[in-house]
C-alpha positions in Angstrom: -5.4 -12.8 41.3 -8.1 -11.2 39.1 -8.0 -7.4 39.2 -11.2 -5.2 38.7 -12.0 -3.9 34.9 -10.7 -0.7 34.1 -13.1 1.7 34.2 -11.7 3.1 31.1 -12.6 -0.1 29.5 -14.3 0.2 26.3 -17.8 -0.7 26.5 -18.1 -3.5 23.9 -15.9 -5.0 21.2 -15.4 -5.2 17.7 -16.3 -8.4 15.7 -13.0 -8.6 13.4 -13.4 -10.2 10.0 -11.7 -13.4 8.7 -8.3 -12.8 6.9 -8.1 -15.4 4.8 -4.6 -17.0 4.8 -4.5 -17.6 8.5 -6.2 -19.2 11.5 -5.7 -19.6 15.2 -6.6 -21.5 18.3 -6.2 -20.8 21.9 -5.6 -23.5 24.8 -4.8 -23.9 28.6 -1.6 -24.9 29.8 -1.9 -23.8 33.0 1.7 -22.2 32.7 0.4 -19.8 35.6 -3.1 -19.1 35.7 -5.7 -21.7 36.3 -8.9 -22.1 34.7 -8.2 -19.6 31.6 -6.6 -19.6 28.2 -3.1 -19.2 28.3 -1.8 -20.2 24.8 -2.2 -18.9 21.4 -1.6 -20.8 18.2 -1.7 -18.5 14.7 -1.6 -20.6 11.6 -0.7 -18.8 8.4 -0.6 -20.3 4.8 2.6 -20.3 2.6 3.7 -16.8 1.4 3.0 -14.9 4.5 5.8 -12.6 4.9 6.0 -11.1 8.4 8.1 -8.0 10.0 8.2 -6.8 13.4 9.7 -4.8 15.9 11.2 -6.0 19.3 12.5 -4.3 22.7 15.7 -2.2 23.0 16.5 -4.3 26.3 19.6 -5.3 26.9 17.8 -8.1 29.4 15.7 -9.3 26.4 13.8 -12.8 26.6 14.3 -15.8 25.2 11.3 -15.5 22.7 12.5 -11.8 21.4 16.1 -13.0 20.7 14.4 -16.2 18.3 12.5 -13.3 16.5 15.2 -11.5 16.3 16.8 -14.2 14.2 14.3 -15.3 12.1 12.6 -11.8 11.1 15.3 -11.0 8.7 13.7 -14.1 6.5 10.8 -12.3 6.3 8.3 -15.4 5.8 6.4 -17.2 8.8 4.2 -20.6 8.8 3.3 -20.1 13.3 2.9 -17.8 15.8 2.9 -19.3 19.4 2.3 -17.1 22.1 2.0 -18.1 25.8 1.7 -16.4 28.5 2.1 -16.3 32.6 5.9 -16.7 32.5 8.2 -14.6 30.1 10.7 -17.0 29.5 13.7 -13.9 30.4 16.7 -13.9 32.6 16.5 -17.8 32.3 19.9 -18.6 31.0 20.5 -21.7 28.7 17.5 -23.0 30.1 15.6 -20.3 28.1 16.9 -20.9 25.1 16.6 -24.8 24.8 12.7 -23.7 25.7 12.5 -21.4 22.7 14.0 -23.9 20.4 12.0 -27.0 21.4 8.5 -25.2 21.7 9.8 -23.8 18.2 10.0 -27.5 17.2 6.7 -28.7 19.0 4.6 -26.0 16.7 6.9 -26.7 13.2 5.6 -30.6 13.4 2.1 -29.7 14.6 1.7 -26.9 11.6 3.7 -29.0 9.1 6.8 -26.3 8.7 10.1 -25.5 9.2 11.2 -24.3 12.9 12.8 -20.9 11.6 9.0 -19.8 10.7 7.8 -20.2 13.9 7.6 -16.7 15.5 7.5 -17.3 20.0 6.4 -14.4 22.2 6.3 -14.9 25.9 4.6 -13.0 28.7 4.7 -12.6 32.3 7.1 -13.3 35.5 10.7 -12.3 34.5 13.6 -15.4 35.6 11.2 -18.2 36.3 12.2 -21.2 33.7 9.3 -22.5 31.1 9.3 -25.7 30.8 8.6 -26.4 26.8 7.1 -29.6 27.7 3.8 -27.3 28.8 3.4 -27.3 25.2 4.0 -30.3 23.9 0.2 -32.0 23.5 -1.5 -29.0 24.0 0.2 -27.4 20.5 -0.8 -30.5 18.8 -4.3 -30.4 20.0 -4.7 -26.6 19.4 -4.1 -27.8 15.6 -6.4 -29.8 14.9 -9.3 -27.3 15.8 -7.5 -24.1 14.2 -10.2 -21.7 13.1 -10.8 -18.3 11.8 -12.8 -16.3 14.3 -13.7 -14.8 16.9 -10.6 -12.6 17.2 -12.0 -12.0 21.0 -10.3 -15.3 21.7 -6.5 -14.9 21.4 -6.8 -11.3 22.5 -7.8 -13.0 25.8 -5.3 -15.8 25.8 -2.2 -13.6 25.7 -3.6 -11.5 28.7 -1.3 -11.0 32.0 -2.4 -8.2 34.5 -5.1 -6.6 31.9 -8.2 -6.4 32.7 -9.7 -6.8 29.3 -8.5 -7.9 26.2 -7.3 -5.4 23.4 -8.3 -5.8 19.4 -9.3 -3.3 17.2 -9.3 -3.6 13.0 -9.1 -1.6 10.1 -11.0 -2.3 6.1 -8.8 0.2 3.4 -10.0 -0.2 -0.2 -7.2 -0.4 -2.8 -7.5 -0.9 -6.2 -11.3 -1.6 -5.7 -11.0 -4.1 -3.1 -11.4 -4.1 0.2 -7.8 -5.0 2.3 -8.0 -5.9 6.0 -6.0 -5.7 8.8 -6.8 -7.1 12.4 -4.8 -7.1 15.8 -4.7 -7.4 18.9 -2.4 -6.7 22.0 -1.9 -7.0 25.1 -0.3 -4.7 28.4 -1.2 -3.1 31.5 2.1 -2.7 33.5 5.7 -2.3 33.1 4.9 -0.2 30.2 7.7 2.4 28.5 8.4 2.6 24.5 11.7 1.4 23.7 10.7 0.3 19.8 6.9 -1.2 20.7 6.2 -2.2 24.0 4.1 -5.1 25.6 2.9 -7.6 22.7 1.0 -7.1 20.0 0.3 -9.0 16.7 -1.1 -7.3 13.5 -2.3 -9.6 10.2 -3.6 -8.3 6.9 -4.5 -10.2 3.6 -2.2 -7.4 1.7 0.0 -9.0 -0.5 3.1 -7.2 0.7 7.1 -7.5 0.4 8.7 -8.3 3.8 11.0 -5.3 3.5 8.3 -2.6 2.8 5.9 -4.1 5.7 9.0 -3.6 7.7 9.2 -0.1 6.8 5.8 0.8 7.5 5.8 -1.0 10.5 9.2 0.5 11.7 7.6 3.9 10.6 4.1 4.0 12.3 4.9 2.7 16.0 6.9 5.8 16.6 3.8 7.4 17.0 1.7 4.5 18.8 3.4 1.9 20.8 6.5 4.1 20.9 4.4 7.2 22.3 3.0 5.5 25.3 4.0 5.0 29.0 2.3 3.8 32.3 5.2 3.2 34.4 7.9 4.2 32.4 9.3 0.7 32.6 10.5 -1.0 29.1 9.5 -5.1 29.1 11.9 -7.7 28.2 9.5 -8.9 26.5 8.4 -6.1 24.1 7.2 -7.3 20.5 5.5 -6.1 17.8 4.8 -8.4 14.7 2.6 -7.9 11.7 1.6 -11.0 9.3 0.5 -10.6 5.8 -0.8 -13.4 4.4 -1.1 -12.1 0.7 -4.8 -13.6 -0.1 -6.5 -10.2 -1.1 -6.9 -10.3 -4.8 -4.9 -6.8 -5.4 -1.5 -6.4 -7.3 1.7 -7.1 -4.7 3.3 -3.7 -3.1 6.4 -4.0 -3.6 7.9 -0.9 -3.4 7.4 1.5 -1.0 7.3 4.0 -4.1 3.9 2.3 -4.8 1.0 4.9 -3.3 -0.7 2.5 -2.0 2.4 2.0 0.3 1.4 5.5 2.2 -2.8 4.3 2.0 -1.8 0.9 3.4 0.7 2.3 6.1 -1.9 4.9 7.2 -4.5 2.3 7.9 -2.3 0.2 10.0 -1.1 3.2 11.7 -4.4 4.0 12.9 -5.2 0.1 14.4 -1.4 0.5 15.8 -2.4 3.5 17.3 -6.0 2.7 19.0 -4.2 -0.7 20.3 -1.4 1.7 22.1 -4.6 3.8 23.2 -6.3 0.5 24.9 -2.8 -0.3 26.5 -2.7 3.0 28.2 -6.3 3.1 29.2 -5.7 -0.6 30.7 -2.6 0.9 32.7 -2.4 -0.9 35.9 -5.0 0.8 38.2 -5.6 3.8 36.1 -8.5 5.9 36.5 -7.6 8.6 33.7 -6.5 8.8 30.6 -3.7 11.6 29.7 -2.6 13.1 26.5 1.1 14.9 27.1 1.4 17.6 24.3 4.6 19.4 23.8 5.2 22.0 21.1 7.3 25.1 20.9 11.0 22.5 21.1 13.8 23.4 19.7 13.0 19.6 17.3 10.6 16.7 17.8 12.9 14.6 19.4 13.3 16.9 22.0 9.6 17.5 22.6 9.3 13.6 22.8 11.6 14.1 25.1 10.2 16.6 27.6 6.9 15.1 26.9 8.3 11.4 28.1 9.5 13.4 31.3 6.0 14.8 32.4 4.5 11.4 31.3 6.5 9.4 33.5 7.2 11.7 36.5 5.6 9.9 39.4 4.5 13.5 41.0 3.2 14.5 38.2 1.0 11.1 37.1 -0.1 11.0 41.2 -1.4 15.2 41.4 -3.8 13.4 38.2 -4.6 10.5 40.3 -5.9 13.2 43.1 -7.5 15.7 40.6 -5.2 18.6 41.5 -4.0 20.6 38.3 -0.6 20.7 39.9 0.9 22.7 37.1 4.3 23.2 39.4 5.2 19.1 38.9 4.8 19.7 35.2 7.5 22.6 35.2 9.6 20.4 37.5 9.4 17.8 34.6 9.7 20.1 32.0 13.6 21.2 34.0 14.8 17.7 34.6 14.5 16.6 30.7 17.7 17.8 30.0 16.6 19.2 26.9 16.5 23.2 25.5 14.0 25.1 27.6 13.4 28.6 28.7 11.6 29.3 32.2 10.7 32.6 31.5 8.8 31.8 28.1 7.0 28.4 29.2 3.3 28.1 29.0 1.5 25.4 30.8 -2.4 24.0 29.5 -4.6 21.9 31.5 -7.4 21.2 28.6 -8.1 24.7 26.7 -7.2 26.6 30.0 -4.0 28.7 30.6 -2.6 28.1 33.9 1.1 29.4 33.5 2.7 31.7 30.8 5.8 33.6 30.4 7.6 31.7 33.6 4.7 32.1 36.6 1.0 31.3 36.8 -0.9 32.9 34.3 -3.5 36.0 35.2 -6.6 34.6 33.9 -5.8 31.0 36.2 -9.2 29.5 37.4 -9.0 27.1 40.4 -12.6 26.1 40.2 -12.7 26.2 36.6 -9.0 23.9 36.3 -10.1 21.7 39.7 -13.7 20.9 37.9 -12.2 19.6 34.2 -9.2 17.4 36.0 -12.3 15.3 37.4 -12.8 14.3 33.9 -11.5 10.8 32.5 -9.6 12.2 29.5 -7.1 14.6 30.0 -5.2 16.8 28.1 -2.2 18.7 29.3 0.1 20.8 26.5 3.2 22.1 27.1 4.6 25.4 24.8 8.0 26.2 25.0 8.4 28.8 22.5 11.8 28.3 21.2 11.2 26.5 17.6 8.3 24.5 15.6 9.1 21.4 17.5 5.9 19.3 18.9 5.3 15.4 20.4 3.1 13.4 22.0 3.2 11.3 24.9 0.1 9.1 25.9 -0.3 8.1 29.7 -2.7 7.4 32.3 -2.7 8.7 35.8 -0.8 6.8 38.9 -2.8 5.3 41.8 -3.3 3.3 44.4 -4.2 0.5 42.3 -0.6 0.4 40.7 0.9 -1.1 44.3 -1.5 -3.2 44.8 -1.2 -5.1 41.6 2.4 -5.2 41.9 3.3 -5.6 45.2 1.9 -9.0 44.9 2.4 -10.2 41.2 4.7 -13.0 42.0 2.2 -14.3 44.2 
């Protein structure tokens, strides 16, 4: 069932460059959906080293465990992504899946099966059947291309409403390094490492270990500080591809400075990814940005802040425009982290609404009910007990939420 756009969608979409090293091709397998893309095929040349991130779940899928045991070789050949069925909770049945699509893409792209990366998405303990892949793997291979990046950002789509890609051009040592990527989430939504799917590539020439690092490093502060239902997938994974081809010296080190320019660029297409994710939340209507400062650490403000991002009163009073700054203190109480009543100030944008434990004196109702009409919200928390700050990235909760949901099976 096709669900309206977001109307937080962006309003047009980059045209990503060619990475040389790699190519893809997208195909229908009609695994769920009918009529649409539903398979994605990456192709990278030899000496692509890979690292990636993958959900905390202890119910993980079939497809994270296989990356799981292949990332510590730090090289891939494939990437096969499907989705419409998530390939978890389905036993032995799962794993024989994982292992024989593994197989189907190794012949098709002339490798070995441990440097084929899976990812699955969609319905939780339906069985795939890894025969869906069998011609349609082989035919996606012999029309392997470079571009348009549009394309597998589509194909790996569930409940979105439009696909997610964003890219990034950093100049090192005079020459001009790119990185691509795209992702994919709406629903079910809550940082436990990444969350959703998402699949970075660069031409860097870069050790394994140090893309690792840099990975590991900047999703704290993208997929990791997101939520729209404060429910972690099974599925969650995160991998980033670098095929080496940009004609710059290795980094091998993460001593290297360009280390820190690299990371910082693929932090920021990490981060405006996690951005489109949230803004594609399953029937949002806003965009929220949960600021905490004033904790006793960081990791307690990410705390606090994940409290008041996934409090269903608090997500809802957005959803209605009421600046409900009570829910927030509620929030703020249940954390289980340090916090002092008496010394808590509460923002809605750049106006005070509560300070020093009760609503402030200069509180506006007209002027606080007029900005929570906005789209993009900003709500900051100060606790006033040490130099602690985080933040959380949400959108509001609606109507729309149930109605997706209550019917996804179907």
């Amino acid at each position: 069932m096709a669900h309206p756009v977001s109307p937080l969608a962006p309003k047009s979409y980059p045209e990503l460059p060619v990475i040389a090293g790699m190519r893809f091709a997208t195909a229908e397998a009609g695994i769920k959906y009918k009529n649409r893309t539903d398979v994605l095929l990456m192709a990278f040349d030899e000496g692509t080293t890979v690292a990636g991130v993958v959900t905390k779940s202890k119910c993980s899928s079939a497809a994270v465990d296989w990356c799981k045991a292949n990332l510590p070789g730090g090289i891939a050949r494939g990437l096969v992504v499907n989705s419409g069925n998530a390939n978890a909770f389905t036993g032995a049945r799962g794993q024989q899946s994982v292992e024989q699509t593994a197989d189907y893409a190794a012949k098709a792209l002339g490798c070995q099966t441990h440097e084929i990366f899976l990812a699955s998405t969609g319905v939780i303990g339906e069985p795939l059947a890894a025969e869906k892949f069998a011609g349609v793997l082989d035919e996606a291979a012999t029309r392997l291309g470079d571009t348009p990046w549009i394309d597998p950002a589509k194909a790996i789509m569930t409940t979105d409403t439009f696909p997610k890609l964003n890219g990034a051009i950093v100049e090192l040592d005079g020459v001009e390094v790119k990185i691509n990527g795209i992702a994919k989430g709406s629903g079910m939504i809550a940082p436990d490492m990444a969350t959703m799917l998402s699949f970075v590539v660069t031409d860097m020439p870069i050790a394994a270990p140090v893309l690792q690092a840099l990975l590991s490093q900047h999703v704290q502060t993208s997929f990791n500080a997101i939520t729209v239902d404060s429910d972690t997938s099974t599925s969650d994974t995160l991998l980033a591809f670098a095929t080496g081809k940009a004609a710059v010296e290795p980094i091998t080190s993460l001593d290297d400075p360009r280390a820190e320019i690299f990371g910082l660029a693929l932090r920021d297409v990490l981060f405006d990814l996690a951005i489109q994710v949230v803004r594609d939340g399953e029937g949002a209507t806003k965009q929220v940005s949960i600021h905490v400062e004033g904790a006793v650490s960081d990791a307690s403000a990410f705390r606090i802040a994940k409290s008041i991002a996934d409090s269903p009163l608090v997500k809802t009073a957005i959803a209605g425009e009421d600046a409900n700054w009570g829910r927030v203190v509620m929030a703020v109480g249940k954390a289980g982290e340090p916090a002092d009543r008496d010394k808590l100030a509460i923002r809605f944008g750049d106006l005070l609404v509560a300070k020093d434990g009760e609503r402030a004196v200069v509180y506006d109702e007209a002027a606080t009910s007029a900005y929570m009409k906005g789209e993009d919200l900003e709500l900051t928390v100060s606790l006033g007990l040490g130099d602690g700050r985080a933040t959380v990235y949400t959108c509001d909760l609606t109507h729309g939420y149930i109605t997706i949901n209550g019917d996804y099976r179907s």
